[in-house]
C-alpha positions in Angstrom: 108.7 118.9 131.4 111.7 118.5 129.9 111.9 119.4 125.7 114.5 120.0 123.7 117.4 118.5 126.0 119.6 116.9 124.7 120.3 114.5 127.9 116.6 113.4 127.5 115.4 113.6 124.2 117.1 111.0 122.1 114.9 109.5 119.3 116.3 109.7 116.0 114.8 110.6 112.6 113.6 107.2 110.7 115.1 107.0 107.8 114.1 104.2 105.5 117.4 102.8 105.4 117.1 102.9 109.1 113.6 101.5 109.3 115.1 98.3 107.1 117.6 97.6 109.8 115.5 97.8 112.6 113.3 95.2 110.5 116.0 93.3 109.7 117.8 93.3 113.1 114.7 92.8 115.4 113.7 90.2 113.3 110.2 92.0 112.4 110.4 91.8 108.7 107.2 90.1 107.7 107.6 86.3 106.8 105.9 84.9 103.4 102.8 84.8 104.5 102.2 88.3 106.3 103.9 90.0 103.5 100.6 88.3 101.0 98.3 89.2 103.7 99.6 92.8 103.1 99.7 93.1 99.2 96.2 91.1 98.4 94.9 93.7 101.5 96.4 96.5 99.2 94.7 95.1 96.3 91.5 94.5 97.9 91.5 97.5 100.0 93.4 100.6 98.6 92.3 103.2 100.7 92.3 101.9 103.6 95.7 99.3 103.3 97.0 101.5 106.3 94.6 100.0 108.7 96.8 97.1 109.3 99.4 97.4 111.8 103.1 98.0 110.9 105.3 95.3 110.5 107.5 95.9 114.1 103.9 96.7 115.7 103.2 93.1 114.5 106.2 91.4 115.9 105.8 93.4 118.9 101.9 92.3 119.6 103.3 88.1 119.2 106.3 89.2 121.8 104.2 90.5 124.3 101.1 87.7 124.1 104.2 85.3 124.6 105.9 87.1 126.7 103.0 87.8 129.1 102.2 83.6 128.8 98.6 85.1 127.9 95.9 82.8 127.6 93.1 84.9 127.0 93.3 87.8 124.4 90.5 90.0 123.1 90.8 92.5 119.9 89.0 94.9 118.8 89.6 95.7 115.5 90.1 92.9 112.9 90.1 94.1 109.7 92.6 92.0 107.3 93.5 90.1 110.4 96.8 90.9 110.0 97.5 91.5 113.8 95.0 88.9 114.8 97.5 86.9 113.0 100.3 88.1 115.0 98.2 87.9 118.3 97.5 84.4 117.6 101.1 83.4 116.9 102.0 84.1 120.0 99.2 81.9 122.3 99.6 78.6 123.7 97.7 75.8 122.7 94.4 76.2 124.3 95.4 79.8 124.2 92.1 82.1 122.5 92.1 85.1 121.1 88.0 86.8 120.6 88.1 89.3 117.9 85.7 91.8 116.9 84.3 93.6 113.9 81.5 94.8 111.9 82.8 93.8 108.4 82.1 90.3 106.6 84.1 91.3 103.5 87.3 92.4 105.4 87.1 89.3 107.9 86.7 86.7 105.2 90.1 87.8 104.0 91.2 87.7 107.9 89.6 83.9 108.1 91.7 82.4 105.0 95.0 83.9 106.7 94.1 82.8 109.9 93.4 79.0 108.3 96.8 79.3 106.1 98.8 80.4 109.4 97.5 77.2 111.4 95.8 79.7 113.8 92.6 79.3 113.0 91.3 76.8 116.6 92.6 79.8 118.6 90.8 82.7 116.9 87.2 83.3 118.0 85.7 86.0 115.4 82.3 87.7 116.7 81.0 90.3 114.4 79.0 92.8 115.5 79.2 96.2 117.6 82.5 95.9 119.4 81.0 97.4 123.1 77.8 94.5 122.5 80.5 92.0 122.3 82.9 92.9 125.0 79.7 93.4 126.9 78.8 89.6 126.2 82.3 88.9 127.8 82.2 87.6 131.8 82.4 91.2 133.9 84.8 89.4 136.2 89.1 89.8 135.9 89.9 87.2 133.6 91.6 89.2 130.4 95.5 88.6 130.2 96.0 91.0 126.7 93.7 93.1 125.2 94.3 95.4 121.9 92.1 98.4 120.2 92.4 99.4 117.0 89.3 100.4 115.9 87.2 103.4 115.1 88.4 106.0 117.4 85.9 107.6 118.9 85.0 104.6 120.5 87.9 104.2 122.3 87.4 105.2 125.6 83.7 103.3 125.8 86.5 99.9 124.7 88.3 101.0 127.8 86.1 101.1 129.8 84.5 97.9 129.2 87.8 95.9 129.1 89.9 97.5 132.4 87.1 95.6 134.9 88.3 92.6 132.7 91.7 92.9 132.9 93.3 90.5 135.2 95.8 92.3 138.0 99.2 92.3 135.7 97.2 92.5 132.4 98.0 94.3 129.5 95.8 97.0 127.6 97.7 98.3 124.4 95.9 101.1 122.0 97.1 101.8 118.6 97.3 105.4 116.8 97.9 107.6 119.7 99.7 109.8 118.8 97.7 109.9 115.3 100.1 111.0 112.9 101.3 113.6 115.2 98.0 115.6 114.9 97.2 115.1 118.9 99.0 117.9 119.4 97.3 120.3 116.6 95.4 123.6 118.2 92.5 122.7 116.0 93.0 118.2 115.6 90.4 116.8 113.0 87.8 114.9 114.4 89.4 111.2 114.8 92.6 113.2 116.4 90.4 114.9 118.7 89.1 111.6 119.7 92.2 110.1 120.6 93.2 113.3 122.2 90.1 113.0 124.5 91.0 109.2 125.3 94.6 109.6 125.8 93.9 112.4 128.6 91.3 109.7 129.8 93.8 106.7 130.0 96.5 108.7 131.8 94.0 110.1 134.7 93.0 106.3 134.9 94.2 105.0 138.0 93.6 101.5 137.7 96.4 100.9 135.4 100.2 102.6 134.6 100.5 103.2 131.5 103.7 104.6 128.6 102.9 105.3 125.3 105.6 104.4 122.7 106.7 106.2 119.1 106.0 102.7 117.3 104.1 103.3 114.3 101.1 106.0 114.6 101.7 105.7 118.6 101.2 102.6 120.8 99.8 102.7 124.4 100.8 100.2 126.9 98.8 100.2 130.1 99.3 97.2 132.9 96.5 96.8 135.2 97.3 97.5 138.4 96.5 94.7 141.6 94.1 96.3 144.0 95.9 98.4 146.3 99.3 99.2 143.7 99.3 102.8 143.1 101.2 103.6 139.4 103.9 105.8 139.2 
């Protein structure tokens, strides 16, 4: 592997005045409506505010659902509904996105955003265990996007019910993996160890290719791979 080279390893420190450009420039800074989904899920949820998605993770999730042309989305992991939100921004008409918690408070929150947002016909909520209701969903390749961000470790049981869903082309993406840098701890606390365990189980995978990327907490990207493609 190559560390500490100075031909490959090129990211840069984040400064805040940095991160404000990036926001700026790539035309992620949250619009009027995001930016009150954040603050009124800061008043109504303190503690656990940081369970939303960053702002460029956000923008990202609509650029990809459009770019893709996706059709058919699943979630897991609703929360505030703040990347539901974005998720649904980017579909079609017709276009559905089936999200999944446990939590009526935090989803009743996500509903009125979803409503405000004129999202609200392409959002399909299902509360309840996440693996009951990806269970629930038709076994055959039909997925186009899918998106965990939920309790971690369940992770790798969500994989493993949503790559025989994925159509060939498909995209899986997983947030926190690289969990605030603690993957990489000799002794990780339990959620870290989780996503350790699944990231080692998504690379040996190989039904899909996958990167992950230093957005946020970490961002996996894997692309189903059609029957017979071998990743690289």
């Amino acid at each position: 592997m190559l560390r500490n080279d100075p031909l490959t390893q090129r990211n840069l420190p984040l400064t805040s005045e940095l991160y404000d450009y990036l926001l700026t420039q790539g035309r992620m800074v949250p619009d009027a409506l995001l930016a009150e989904l954040v603050e009124r899920t800061r008043e109504a949820a303190p503690g656990q505010a940081h369970m939303s998605v960053a702002p460029e993770e956000g923008a990202l999730l609509t650029f990809l659902v459009r770019l893709l042309g996706a059709t058919r989305v699943v979630e897991v992991g609703t929360f505030t509904g703040f990347s539901s939100l974005c998720l649904a921004r980017g579909l079609p008409a017709g276009g559905l996105l089936v999200t999944c918690d446990v939590s009526d408070e935090w989803t009743r929150l996500a509903r009125e955003f979803w409503s405000r947002g004129g999202v609200a016909d392409r959002i399909e909520l299902r509360l309840g265990p996440a693996l009951d209701t990806l269970r629930a969903l038709p076994a055959e390749p039909h997925l186009d996007l899918a998106f965990i961000d939920a309790d971690k470790p369940g992770y790798v049981g969500y994989w493993e019910e949503l790559v025989p869903r994925l159509r060939p082309g498909a995209l899986l993406m997983a947030d926190n993996t690289l969990f605030s840098g603690e993957v990489i701890d000799e002794y990780p606390g339990e959620k870290a160890a989780a996503i350790r365990v699944f990231n080692e189980h998504a690379r040996r995978d190989p039904r899909v290719e996958l990167v992950i990327l230093p957005i946020a907490d970490g961002l996996t990207l894997a692309r189903r791979l059609p029957s017979g493609e071998v990743g690289a």
